[in-house]
C-alpha positions as a Markdown table, in Angstrom:
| # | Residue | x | y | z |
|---|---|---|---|---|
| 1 | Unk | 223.1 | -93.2 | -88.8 |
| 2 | Unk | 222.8 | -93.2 | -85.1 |
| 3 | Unk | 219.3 | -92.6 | -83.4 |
| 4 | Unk | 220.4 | -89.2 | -81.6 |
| 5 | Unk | 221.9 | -88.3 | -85.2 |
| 6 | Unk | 218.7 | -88.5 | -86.8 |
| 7 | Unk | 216.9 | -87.1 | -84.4 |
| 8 | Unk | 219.2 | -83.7 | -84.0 |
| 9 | Unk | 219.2 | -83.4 | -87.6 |
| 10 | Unk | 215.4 | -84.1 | -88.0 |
| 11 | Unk | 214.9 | -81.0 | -85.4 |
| 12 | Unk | 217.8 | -78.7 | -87.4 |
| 13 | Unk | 215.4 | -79.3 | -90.3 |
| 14 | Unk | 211.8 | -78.2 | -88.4 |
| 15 | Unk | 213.7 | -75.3 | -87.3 |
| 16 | Unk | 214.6 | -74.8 | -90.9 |
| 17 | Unk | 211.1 | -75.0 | -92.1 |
| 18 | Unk | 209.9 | -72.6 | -89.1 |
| 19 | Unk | 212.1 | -69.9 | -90.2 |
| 20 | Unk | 211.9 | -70.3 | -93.8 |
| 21 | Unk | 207.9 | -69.9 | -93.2 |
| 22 | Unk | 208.2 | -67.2 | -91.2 |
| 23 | Unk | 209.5 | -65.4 | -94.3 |
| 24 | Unk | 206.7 | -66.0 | -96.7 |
| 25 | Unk | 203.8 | -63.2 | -97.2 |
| 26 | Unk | 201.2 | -63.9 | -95.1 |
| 27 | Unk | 198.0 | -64.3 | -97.3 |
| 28 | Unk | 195.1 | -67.0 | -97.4 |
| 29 | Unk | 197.6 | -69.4 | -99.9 |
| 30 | Unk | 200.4 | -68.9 | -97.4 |
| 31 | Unk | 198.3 | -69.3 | -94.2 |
| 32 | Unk | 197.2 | -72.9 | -95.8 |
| 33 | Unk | 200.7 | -73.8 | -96.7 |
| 34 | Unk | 202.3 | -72.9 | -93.7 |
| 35 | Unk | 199.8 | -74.8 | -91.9 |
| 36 | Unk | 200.3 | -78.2 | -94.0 |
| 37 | Unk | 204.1 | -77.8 | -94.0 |
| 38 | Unk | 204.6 | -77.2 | -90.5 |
| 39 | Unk | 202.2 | -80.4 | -89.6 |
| 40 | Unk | 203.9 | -82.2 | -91.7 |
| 41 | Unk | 208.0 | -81.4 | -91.0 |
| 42 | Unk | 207.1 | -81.7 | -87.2 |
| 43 | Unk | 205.8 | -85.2 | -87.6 |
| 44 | Unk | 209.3 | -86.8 | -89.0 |
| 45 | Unk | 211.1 | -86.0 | -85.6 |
| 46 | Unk | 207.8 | -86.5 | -83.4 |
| 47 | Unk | 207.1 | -90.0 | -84.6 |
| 48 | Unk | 211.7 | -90.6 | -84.8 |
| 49 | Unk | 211.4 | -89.9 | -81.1 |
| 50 | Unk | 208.1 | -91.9 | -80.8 |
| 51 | Unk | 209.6 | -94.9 | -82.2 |
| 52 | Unk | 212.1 | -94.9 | -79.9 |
| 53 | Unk | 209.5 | -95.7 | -77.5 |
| 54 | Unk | 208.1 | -98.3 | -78.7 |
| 55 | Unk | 207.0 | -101.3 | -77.3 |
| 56 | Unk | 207.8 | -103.6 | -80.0 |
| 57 | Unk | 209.9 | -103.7 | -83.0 |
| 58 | Unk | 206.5 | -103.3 | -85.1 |
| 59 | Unk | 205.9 | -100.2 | -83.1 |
| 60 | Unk | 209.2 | -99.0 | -83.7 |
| 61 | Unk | 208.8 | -99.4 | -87.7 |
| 62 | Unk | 205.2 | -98.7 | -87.7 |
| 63 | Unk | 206.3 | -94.9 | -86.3 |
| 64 | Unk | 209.6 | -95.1 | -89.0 |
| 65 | Unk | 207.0 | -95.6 | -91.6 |
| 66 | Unk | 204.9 | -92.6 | -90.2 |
| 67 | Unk | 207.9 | -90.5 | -90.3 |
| 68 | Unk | 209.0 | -91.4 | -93.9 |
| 69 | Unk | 205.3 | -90.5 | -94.6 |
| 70 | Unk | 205.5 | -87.3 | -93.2 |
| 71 | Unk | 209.0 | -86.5 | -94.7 |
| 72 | Unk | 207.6 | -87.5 | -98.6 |
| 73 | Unk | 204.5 | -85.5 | -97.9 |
| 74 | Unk | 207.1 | -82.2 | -96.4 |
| 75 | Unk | 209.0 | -82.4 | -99.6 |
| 76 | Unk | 205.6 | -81.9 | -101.8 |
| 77 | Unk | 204.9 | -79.0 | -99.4 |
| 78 | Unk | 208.4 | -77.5 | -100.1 |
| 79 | Unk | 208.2 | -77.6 | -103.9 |
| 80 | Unk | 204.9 | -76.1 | -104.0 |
| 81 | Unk | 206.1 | -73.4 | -101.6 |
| 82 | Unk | 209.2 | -73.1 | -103.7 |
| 83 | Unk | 207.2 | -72.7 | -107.2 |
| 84 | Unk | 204.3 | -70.2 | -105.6 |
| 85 | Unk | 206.0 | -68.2 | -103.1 |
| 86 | Unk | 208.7 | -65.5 | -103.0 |
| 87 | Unk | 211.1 | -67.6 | -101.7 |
| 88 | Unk | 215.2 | -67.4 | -101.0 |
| 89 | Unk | 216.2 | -70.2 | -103.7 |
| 90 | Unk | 219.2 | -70.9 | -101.6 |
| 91 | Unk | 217.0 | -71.6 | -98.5 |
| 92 | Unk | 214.2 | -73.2 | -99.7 |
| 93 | Unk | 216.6 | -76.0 | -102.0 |
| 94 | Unk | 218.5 | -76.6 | -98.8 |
| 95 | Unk | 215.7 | -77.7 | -97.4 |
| 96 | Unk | 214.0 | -79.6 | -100.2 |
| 97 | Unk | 217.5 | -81.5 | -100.2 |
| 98 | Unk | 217.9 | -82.0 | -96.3 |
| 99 | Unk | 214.3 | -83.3 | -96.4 |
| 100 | Unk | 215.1 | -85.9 | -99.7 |
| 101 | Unk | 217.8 | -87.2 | -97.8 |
| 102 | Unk | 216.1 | -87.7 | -94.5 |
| 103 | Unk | 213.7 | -89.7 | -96.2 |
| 104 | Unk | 216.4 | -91.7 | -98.2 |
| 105 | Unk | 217.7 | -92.1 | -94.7 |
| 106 | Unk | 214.6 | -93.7 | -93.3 |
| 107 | Unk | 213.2 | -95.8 | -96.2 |
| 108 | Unk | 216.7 | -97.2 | -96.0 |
| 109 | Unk | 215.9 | -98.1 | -92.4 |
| 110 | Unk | 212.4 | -99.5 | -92.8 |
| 111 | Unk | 214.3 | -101.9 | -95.5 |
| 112 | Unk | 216.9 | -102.8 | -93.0 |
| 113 | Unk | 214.1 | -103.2 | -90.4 |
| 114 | Unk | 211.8 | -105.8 | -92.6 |
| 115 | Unk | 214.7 | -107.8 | -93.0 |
C-alpha cells in the first residue's frame, strides 16, 4: 500500500474514532476511555507521517513500529468500548476491523522493512 494510501486511510479512521466517541454518554468510565482511545488512534497516523520524515531507514521503522504499537493498543480500546458502552454495533465493528487491518498492514511492513 502506497505511503499517501495509508496515510488517508489512517486519518478516515481517527475521524472515525472521533465521531464514534462523540456518541458515548459522557460519564467518569467514558471520559477515561475517550481520552485513552483518542491518544492512542491519533498516534498511528502521527508517527505514519512522522516516519516519513525520517532521517534514516531506522527512524523510518522505529516510527512504523510506534504506529503498529499504537494501532494494537486502539483495537484494545475499541473492544472495551464496544463491550461497556452503548455503542452502534455496526459502527464500532467497522472500526475494530479497519483498525485490525491497519495493523496487519504495518506489521507486514516492519517485516518487509527488517529484511
Amino acid at each position: 500500500m502506497k505511503n499517501k494510501e495509508i496515510q488517508k486511510r489512517c486519518y478516515d479512521f481517527v475521524i472515525g474514532v472521533i465521531k464514534m466517541t462523540k456518541k458515548l454518554n459522557k460519564n467518569t468510565t467514558s471520559d477515561i476511555l475517550i481520552k485513552q482511545i483518542l491518544r492512542s488512534s491519533t498516534s498511528i497516523g502521527a508517527n505514519i507521517v512522522e516516519a516519513q520524515a525520517g532521517s534514516s531507514k531506522k527512524d523510518f521503522i522505529n516510527f512504523i513500529h510506534h504506529s503498529l504499537k499504537s494501532a494494537n493498543e486502539t483495537k484494545f480500546w475499541l473492544e472495551i468500548i464496544k463491550d461497556t458502552e452503548n455503542t452502534d454495533s455496526d459502527e464500532i465493528n467497522f472500526l475494530i476491523k479497519e483498525c485490525s487491518e491497519l495493523a496487519n498492514i504495518l506489521g507486514a511492513s516492519l517485516v518487509t522493512l527488517k529484511k
